[in-house]
N, C-alpha and C positions, 0 to 999 in steps of 0.2 A: 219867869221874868215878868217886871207888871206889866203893864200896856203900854205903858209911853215908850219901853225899850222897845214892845211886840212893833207898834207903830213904823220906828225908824227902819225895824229889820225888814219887816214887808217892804215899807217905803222904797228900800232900792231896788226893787223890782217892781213894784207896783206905787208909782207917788200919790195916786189919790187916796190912798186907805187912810183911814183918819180913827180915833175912840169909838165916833160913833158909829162908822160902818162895822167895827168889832161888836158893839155895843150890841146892835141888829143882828146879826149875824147870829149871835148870842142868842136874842126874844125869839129869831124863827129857832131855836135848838138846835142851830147844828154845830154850832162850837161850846162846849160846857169846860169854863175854866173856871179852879178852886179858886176858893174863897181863903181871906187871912181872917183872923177871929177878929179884927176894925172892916171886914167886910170889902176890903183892896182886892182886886183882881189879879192871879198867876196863872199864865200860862207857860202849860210845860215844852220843849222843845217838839214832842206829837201833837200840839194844837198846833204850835208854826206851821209846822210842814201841809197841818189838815187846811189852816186857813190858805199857806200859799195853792194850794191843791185846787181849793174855792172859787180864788179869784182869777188862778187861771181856766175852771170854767167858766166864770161868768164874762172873760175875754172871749171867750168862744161864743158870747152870746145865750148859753144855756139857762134857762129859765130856775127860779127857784127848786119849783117841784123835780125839775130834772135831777138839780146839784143833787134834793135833799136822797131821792131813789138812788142815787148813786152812791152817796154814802154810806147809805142803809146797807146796800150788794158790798160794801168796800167793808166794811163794819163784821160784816158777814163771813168775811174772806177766810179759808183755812190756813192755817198753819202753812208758809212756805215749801214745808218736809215734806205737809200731806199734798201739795199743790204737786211738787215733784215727783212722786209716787203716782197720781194721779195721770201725768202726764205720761210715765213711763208705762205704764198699765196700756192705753191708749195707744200708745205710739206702736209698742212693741206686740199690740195685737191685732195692729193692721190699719188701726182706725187714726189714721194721719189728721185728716180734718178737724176732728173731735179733741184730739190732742193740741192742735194748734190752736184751737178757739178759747181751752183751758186757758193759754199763757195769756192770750189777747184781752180777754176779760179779765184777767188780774190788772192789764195793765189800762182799759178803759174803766176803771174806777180807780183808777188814782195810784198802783205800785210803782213805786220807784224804778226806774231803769236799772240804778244799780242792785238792788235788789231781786230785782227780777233775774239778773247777770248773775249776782252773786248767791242767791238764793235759793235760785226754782233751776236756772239751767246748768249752771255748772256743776250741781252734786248730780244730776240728772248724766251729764257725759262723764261723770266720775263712775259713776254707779256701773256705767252702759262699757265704762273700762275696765270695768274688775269682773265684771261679768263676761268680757269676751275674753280674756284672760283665764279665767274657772270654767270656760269652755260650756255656758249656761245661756251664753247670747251668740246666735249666730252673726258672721261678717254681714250678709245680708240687713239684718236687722240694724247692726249699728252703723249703715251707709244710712239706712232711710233717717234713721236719728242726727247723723250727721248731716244728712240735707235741708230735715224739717229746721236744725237746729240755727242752721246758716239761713236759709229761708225766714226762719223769726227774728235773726239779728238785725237782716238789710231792711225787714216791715215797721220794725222797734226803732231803729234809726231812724228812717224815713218820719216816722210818728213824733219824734224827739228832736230831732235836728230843727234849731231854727230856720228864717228866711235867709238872714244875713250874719256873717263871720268876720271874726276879727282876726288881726295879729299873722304874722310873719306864717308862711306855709310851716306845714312838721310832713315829715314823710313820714308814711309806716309798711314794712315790709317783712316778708318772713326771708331769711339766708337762704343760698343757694341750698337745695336738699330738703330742705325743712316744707314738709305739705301738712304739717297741725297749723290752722290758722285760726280757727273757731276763736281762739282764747283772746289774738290781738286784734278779731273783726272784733270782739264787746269791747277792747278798749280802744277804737276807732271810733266807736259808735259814742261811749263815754265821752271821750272828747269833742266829737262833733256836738253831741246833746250840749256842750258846755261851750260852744259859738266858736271853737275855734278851729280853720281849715287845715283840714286832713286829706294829704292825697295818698289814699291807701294803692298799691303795688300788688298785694298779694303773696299768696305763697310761691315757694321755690325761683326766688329772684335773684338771678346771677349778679355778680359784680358789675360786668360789663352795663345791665340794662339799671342796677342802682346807681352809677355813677351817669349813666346820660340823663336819667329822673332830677338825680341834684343841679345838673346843667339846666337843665330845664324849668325845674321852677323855685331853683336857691333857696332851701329851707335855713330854718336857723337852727331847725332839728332835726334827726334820723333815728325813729320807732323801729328796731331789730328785734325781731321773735329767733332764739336757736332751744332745740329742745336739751340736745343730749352731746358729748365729746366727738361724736360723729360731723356735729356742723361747728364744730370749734374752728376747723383750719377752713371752710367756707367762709365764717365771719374774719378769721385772717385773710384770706386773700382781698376781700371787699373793704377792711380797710387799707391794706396797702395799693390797691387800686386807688382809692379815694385821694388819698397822701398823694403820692405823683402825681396823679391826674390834675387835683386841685389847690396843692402846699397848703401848709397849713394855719395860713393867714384864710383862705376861704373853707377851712373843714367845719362844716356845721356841727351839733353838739350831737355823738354817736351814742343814745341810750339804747341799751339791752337789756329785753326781758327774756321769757320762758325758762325753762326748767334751768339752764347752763346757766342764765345768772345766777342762781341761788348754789348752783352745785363749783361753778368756777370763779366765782366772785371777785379773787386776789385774781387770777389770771388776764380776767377782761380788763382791769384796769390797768395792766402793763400794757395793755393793746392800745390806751387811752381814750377807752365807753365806758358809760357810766351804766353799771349792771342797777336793776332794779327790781326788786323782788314784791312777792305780796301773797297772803293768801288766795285769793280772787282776783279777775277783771276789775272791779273796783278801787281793790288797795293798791292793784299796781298802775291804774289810771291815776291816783291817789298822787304814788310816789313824782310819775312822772310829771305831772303839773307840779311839784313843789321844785323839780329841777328846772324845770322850764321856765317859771314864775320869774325870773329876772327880763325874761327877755320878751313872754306873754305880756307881764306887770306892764312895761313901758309903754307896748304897740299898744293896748288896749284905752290907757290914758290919754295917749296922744288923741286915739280915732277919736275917743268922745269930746277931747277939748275942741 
């Protein structure tokens, strides 16, 4: 795109960027966009992301030479796959630290949250699943991966989540039964990174204590995690809990993910939730903000007007 579009796109996040803070940016070298043969400047969708990257170091105060070392280490960065292997290597020989500091520094030069989600740790508990399975990784092992895993989600959050949140409460909780959470903490943490408040519940949440949650802080949404046919009639009873308890002039919009969306899809929508599928934490943080977007879209409007 040439620059006057680069300009506007930054602009909504950052207003004071202008051509010539690009321009600069440019003469120190650390953004190289092509040339057209009249000599007009393009940049491609990985210069956006590299310049917004920039400028929210230099919100941080980071000095040039900082940014430019940091790009240089980010420039540097392996292959995702290899990031993931690396991690696993580490982790799984004991060396927890070493393994955790891998993920950190991808992400203190500038990887993306979701990519880090989608990337580095979820092929990592894929891996660390087919491995205890093939009887190649001990349970032992895959707690401590499981812990470091959960341990890097709530430090990544913490890192990502802005000061301030907008827009109507979303709940997110796993069904009664269900204790895999790993997958809907990244897409808690997604959304949070994206300003909007999340009161995460946790795993293995009965009906009873999800219907006093919604008493409690009236979402306009409900984030359900079920894996397998086992928590099928769990997420039955929690919504017919909800139904009586709250008729259905107050039923906030009941979206489900995990493995039972994708495997029961027609059936959840007789239940009347909106099942949500996706390769990744990402694509299914993805879906649900495009569900949500009527009712985020508005609050979000309003706070700024």
């Amino acid at each position: 795109m040439p620059i006057g579009k680069v300009v506007d796109e930054i602009g909504k996040v950052y207003p004071s960027v202008t051509p010539s803070s690009l321009r600069f940016l440019e003469r120190e070298g650390l953004i190289v966009p092509t040339r057209t043969p009249g000599g007009h400047r393009l940049y491609s969708p990985a210069d956006v992301r590299r310049i917004l990257q920039i400028k929210e170091w230099q919100a941080q105060r980071l000095s040039l030479e900082e940014i430019r070392h940091r790009l240089e280490q980010r420039d540097r960065l392996p292959d995702p796959a290899v990031l993931t292997e690396t991690f696993l290597e580490e982790v799984l020989a004991g060396n927890v630290e070493t393994a955790r500091r891998t993920v950190l520094a991808a992400d203190d030069v500038g990887m993306s949250l979701s990519q880090t989600f989608s990337e580095v740790i979820e092929p990592a508990l894929i891996q660390v699943g087919q491995g205890w399975e093939a009887g190649t990784i001990l349970v032992a092992q895959e707690k401590t991966v499981s812990e470091l895993v959960r341990d890097l989600i709530a430090e990544l959050a913490h890192r990502h989540t802005p000061a301030e949140s907008f827009g109507p409460v979303i709940i997110a909780a796993c069904v009664s039964g269900e204790r895999h959470e790993l997958g809907l903490r990244m897409i808690v943490a997604l959304l949070r990174a994206e300003g909007l408040r999340v009161q995460y519940l946790g795993a293995d949440v009965d009906a009873a204590f999800l219907l006093e949650a919604v008493r409690l802080h009236q979402p306009a949404a409900v984030l359900l995690s079920a894996r397998n046919e086992h928590h099928l009639r769990a997420l039955e009873e929690s919504m017919a809990r909800l139904r009586n308890e709250l008729g259905e002039g107050e039923l906030p919009v009941i979206v489900v993910g995990g493995l039972l969306a994708q495997t029961h899809a027609d059936v959840l929508k007789t239940l009347g939730v909106v099942p949500i599928t996706g390769a990744n934490a990402s694509e299914a943080m993805q879906r649900a903000v495009q569900i949500l977007e009527p009712v985020i879209g508005r609050t979000s409007e309003g706070s700024e007007g």
